[in-house]
TORKOL-4160 file (C-alpha; in steps of 0.2 Angstrom, whole numbers, padded with zeros to 4 digits, m for minus):
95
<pt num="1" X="m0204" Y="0262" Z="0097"/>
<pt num="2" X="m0195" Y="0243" Z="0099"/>
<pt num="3" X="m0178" Y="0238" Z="0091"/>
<pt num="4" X="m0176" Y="0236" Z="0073"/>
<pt num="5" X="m0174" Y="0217" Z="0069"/>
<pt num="6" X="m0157" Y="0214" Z="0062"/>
<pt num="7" X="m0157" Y="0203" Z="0047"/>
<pt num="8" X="m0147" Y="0188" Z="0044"/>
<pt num="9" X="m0139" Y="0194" Z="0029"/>
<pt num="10" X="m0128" Y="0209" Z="0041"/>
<pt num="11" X="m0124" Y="0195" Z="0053"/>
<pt num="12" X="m0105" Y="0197" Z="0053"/>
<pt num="13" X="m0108" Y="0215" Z="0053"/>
<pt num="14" X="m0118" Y="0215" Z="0067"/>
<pt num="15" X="m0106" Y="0204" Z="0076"/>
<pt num="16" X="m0092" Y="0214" Z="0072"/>
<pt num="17" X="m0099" Y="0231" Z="0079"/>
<pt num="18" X="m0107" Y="0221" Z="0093"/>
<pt num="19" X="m0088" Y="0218" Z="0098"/>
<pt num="20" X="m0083" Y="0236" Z="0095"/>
<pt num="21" X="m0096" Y="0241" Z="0108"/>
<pt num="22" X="m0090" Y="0230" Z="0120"/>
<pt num="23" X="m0073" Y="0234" Z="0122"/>
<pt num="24" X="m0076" Y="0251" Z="0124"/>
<pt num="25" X="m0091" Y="0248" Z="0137"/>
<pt num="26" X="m0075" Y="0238" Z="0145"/>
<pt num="27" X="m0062" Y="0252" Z="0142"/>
<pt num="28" X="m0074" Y="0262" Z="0152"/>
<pt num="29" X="m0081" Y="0250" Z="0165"/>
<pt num="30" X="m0062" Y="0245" Z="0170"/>
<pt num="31" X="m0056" Y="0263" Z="0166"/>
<pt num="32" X="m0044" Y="0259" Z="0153"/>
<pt num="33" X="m0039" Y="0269" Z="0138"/>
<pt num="34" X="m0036" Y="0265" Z="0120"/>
<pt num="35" X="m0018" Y="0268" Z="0123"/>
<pt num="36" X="m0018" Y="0252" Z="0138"/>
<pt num="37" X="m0026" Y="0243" Z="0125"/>
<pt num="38" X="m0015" Y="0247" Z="0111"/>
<pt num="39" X="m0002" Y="0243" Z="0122"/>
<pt num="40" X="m0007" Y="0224" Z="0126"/>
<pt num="41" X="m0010" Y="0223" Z="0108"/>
<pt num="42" X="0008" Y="0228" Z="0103"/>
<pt num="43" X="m0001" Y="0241" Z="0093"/>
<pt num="44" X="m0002" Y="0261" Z="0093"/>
<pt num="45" X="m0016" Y="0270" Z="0100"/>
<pt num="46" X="m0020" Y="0279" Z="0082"/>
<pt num="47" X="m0022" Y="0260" Z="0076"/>
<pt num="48" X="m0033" Y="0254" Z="0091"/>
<pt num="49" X="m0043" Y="0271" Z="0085"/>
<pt num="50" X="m0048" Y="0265" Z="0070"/>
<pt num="51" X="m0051" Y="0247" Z="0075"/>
<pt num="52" X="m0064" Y="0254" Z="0085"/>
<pt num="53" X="m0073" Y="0266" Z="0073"/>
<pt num="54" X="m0091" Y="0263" Z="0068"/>
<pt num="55" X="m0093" Y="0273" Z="0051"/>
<pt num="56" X="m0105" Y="0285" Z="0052"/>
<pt num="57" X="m0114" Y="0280" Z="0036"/>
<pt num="58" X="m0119" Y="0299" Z="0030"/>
<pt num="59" X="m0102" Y="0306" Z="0035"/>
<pt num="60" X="m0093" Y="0292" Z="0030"/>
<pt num="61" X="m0099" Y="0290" Z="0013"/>
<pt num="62" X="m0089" Y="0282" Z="0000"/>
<pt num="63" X="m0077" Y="0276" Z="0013"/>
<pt num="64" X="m0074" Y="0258" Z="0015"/>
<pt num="65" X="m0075" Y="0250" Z="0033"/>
<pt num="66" X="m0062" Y="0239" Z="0038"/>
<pt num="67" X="m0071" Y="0221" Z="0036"/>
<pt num="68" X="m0061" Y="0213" Z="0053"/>
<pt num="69" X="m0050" Y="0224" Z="0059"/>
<pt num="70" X="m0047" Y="0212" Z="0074"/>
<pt num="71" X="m0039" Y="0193" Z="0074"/>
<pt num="72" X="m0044" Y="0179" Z="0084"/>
<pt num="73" X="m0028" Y="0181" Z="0094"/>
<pt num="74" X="m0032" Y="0197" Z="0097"/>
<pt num="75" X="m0050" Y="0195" Z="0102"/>
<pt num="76" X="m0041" Y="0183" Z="0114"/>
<pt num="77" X="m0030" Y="0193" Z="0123"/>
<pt num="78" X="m0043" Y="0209" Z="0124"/>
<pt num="79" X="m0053" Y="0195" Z="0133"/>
<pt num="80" X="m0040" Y="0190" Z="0145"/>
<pt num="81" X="m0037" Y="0209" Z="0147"/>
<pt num="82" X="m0056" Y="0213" Z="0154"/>
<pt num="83" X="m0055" Y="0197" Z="0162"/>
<pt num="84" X="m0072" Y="0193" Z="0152"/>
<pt num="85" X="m0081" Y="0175" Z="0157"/>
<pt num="86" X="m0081" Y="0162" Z="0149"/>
<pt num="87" X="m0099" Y="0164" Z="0140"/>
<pt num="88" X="m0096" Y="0181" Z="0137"/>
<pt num="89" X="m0078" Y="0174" Z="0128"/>
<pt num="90" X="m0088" Y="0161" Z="0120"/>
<pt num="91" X="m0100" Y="0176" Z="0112"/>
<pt num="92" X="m0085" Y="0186" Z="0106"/>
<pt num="93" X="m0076" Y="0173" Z="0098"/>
<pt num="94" X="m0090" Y="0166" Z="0086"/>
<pt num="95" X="m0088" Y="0180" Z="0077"/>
């Protein structure tokens, strides 16, 4: 079975989970853990954790998801922390 197409009208949301993704594929690649990352956010680890949750739409029912939990300026510094390249910066910040 191939991937189901993702429609123009979830863009954002796409975009945003898409990000999510990626810094945990990060956290993991560079073995890093949300508690480095909360810390070059200036954030607490608890906070990072729910940054990065993807709701669980049958668990999660009724529960409203954070719209942008990240700021550009954030974005910036988690792509100075991986050392991501520039297209790959270039991706994330079009969000």
């Amino acid at each position: 079975m191939g991937k189901i197409p993702r429609i123009e009208a979830k863009k954002k949301e796409y975009k945003l989970k898409d990000l999510k993704k990626w810094v945990k594929i990060k956290m993991a690649e560079k073995n890093k853990t949300q508690a480095d990352v909360a810390k070059v956010l200036d954030l607490s680890q608890g906070r990072v954790s729910q940054m990065l949750k993807v709701p669980d739409p049958k668990r999660d029912k009724g529960k409203k998801e954070e719209k942008d939990p990240f700021s550009y300026g954030q974005v910036l510094i988690l792509c100075d922390f991986f050392e991501a390249d520039s297209d790959e910066k270039a991706r994330l910040l079009t969000l």
